[in-house]
Residue, then its C-alpha position, 0 to 999 in steps of 0.5 A: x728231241x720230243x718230250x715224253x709228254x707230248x709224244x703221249x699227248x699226241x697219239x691219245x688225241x689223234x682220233x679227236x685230231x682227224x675229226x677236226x681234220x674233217x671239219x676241216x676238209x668239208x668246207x669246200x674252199x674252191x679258190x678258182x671258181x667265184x661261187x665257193x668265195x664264202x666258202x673260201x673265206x669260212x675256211x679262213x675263219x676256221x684257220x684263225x679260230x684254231x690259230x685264236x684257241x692256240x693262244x696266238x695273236x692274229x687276223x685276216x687280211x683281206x686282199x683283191x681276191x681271197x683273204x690271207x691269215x696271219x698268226x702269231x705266237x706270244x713272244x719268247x724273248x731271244x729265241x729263234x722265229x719259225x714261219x709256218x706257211x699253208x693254204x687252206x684253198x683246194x683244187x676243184x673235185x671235177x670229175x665228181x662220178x670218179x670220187x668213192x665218197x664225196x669229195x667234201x664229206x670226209x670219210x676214214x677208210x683203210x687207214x686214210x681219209x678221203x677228201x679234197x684238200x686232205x694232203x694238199x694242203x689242209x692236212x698238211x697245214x693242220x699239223x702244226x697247230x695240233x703239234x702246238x696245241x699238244x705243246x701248249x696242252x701238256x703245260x708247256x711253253x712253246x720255246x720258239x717264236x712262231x708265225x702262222x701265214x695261211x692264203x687261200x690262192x695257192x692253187x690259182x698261183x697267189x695271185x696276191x701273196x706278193x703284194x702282202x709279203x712285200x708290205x709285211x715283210x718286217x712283220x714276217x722276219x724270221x729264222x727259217x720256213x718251214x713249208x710242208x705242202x709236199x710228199x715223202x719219196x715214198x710212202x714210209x721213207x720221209x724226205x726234205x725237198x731241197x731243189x724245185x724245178x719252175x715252169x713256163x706255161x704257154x699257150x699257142x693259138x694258130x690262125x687260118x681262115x676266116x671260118x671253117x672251111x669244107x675240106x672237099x671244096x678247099x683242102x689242098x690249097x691252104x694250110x690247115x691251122x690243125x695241121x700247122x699247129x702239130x707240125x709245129x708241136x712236133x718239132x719241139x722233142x726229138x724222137x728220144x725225148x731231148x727238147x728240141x727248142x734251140x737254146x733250151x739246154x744252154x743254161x741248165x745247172x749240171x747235176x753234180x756227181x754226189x747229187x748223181x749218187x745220192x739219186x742211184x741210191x734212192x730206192x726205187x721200184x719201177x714196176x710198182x711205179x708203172x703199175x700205179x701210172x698203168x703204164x706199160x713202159x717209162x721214157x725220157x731223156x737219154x743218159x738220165x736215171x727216171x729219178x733225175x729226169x722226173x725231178x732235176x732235168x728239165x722238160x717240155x709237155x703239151x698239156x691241151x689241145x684243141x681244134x675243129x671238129x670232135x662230136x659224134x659222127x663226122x664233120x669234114x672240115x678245114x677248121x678256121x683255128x687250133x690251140x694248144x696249151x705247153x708248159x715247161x719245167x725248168x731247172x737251176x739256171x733257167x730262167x722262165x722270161x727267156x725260154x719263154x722268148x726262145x719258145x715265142x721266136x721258134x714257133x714263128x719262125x717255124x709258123x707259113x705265111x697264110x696263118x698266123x701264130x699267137x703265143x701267149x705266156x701264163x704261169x711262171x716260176x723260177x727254178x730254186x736251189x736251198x742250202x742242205x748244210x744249215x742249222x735250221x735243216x739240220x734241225x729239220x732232218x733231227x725232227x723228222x726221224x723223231x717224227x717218222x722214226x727213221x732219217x729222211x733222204x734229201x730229194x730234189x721235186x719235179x713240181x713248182x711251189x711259187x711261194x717259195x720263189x716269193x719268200x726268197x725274192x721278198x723276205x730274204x730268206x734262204x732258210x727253206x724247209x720243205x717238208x713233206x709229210x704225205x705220199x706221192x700216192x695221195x692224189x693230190x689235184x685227182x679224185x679221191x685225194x687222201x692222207x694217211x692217219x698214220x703220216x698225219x700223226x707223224x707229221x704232227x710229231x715232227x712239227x712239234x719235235x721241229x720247234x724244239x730242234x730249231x730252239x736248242 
């Protein structure tokens, strides 16, 4: 349900829209590297001066790192609250020789516009304060209660997010959240994420020698750190791809059947798939379909590695140390604390006497599973085949959103839509990172058509 007037408004104002958009995205808000801090917090600014001229109450809140900003709509008294929740940080351009155009000077090309941050998350986030706007401009009144909550650490996990969910939860109380820092399943067939899987990240540090060694004068009669760590690497899959990890699989929540045939059904092209990766062949798992296995079975990929020599030329050495970087997606029941224990006992159990063996955890987030039959995604799914002029499909994602964990943990809330507008193809977190104008304009209907669903 979307008013003929503000549908009108919204396609006669999606030029002057992407031009914002792109005043937007040349603000380079960098969250991970300390000399883009004005940066970060201009770009807060901006959020809140849009969020300001929308009619909406609101501040930043600084925090021990990068500010949170906070909105909020004038209230309708009884009627639903939605949060909204986006982060206007971005990952860093690197490597620049690989963008098109340079990653913060926006440019409109073939119906996209390029720039980091684009779909993930400024794009996406700038939705639905010109899906406000357009319902405000038209001289309407919003018919809900709506929150605004934007950070600028997502990309370095909100590190700080926690604290402020816990001290503003009552501020922060809602009927539902809608979170659209997604993607469709593909590129003109909408969806709603209603599963995530979490992660485990590690890093494994194998110490040998006191320093590197000539391999002539001692290779032969010490264990080389290099080849320790790959041995150990080694024995975490099987050859047909299943983790070997004992105990990883314990605890995992079967797919169900009609989650099985909701998969199958998904279209699917393998080819284009393949042609996009530039690969020549996918594996996986046994038994699984690729969709089950890219979004719902969980995984094991070793993400870095690092040892000895690896200049110009060679060097003949036993190198003193070797490292590697693993993470882990993980699926409902698993639980990050324990498969980082069973990770911990395998690699020193699997670790000769001569070396030792460090393991250290980073990154983790817990799995999440949210209810499909609610109101609130029912009024989800009605506005995004007013948006998108067709029914979404309902997917499972292979990546990690933390926020949504925190949400849950902190705000009490299960009513978690995540609601992708952009495509798997936009290079999010990659060079020349873009967002469709034509999925822009439908994310903005179907934010605005989201507020009167959710109202009745």
């Amino acid at each position: 349900m979307l008013p003929d007037s503000i549908s009108s408004f919204i396609k006669g104002h999606l030029d002057s829209f992407v031009t914002e958009l792109a005043q937007f995205l040349s603000i380079p808000s960098v969250s991970t590297l300390s000399e883009h801090e004005k940066d970060i917090l201009s770009a807060a600014e901006w959020v809140l001066d849009q969020v300001k001229r929308c009619g909406f109450t609101g501040r930043i809140y600084p925090t021990e790192r990068h500010p949170i900003v906070l909105g909020r709509s004038p209230e309708v008294p009884g009627a639903p609250t939605l949060l909204i929740y986006g982060h206007y940080d971005v990952q860093p351009p690197d490597p620049l020789d690989e963008w098109q155009t340079p990653p913060f000077s926006p440019e409109v090309r073939d119906g996209y516009i390029y720039a980091r941050g684009a779909s993930d998350d400024k794009g996406q986030l700038f939705t639905y304060i010109k899906a406000i706007e357009a319902v405000l401009r038209t001289g309407q009144k919003l018919p809900l209660n709506l929150i605004i909550l934007a950070e600028g650490e997502e990309e370095i996990t909100s590190p700080n997010l926690e604290k402020f969910l816990m001290d503003h939860r009552d501020e922060l109380r809602a009927n539902a959240v809608a979170i659209s820092d997604s993607a469709q399943f593909a590129h003109g067939i909408p969806a709603i994420t209603y599963g995530l899987r979490g992660i485990s990240y590690l890093q494994v540090d194998i110490r040998g020698p006191r320093v590197d060694l000539h391999s002539g004068g001692f290779g032969g009669i010490i264990y080389n750190p290099a080849q320790v760590l790959v041995d150990i690497l080694q024995k975490l899959k099987n050859p047909d791809g299943k983790v070997a990890l004992p105990g990883f699989y314990d605890d995992v929540l079967a797919l169900q059947g009609w989650e099985r045939e909701e998969m199958a059904s998904l279209p699917v092209d393998i080819q284009a798939l393949k042609d996009y990766l530039g690969v020549s062949e996918l594996t996986g798992e046994p038994g699984y379909s690729m969709v089950e296995r890219r979004t719902a079975r969980p995984t094991l990929d070793i993400n870095g590695l690092w040892s000895g020599f690896s200049g110009e030329g060679s060097k003949t050495i036993i190198p003193a140390k070797a490292g590697a970087k693993v993470s882990m997606r993980l699926v409902p029941n698993q639980v990050p604390e324990k498969i980082d224990q069973l990770f911990h006992q395998f690699v020193t159990a699997n670790c000769p006497q001569g070396v030792s063996a460090t393991v250290t955890s980073f990154n983790r987030a817990d799995p999440v599973l949210v209810p499909r039959n609610t109101p609130a995604m029912r009024a989800a799914e009605k506005a995004i085949e007013t948006g998108f002029g067709k029914k979404p499909v309902f997917i499972r994602e292979g990546g990690s959103i933390p926020v949504v964990n925190m949400i849950k943990k902190h705000l009490g809330q299960e009513n978690i839509l995540l609601l992708g507008w952009g495509s798997p193809d936009d290079g999010a977190h990659s060079t020349n990172e873009r967002f469709c104008i034509e999925d822009f304009h439908r994310g903005i209907r179907s934010a605005a058509a989201l507020f009167y669903e959710m109202a009745g």
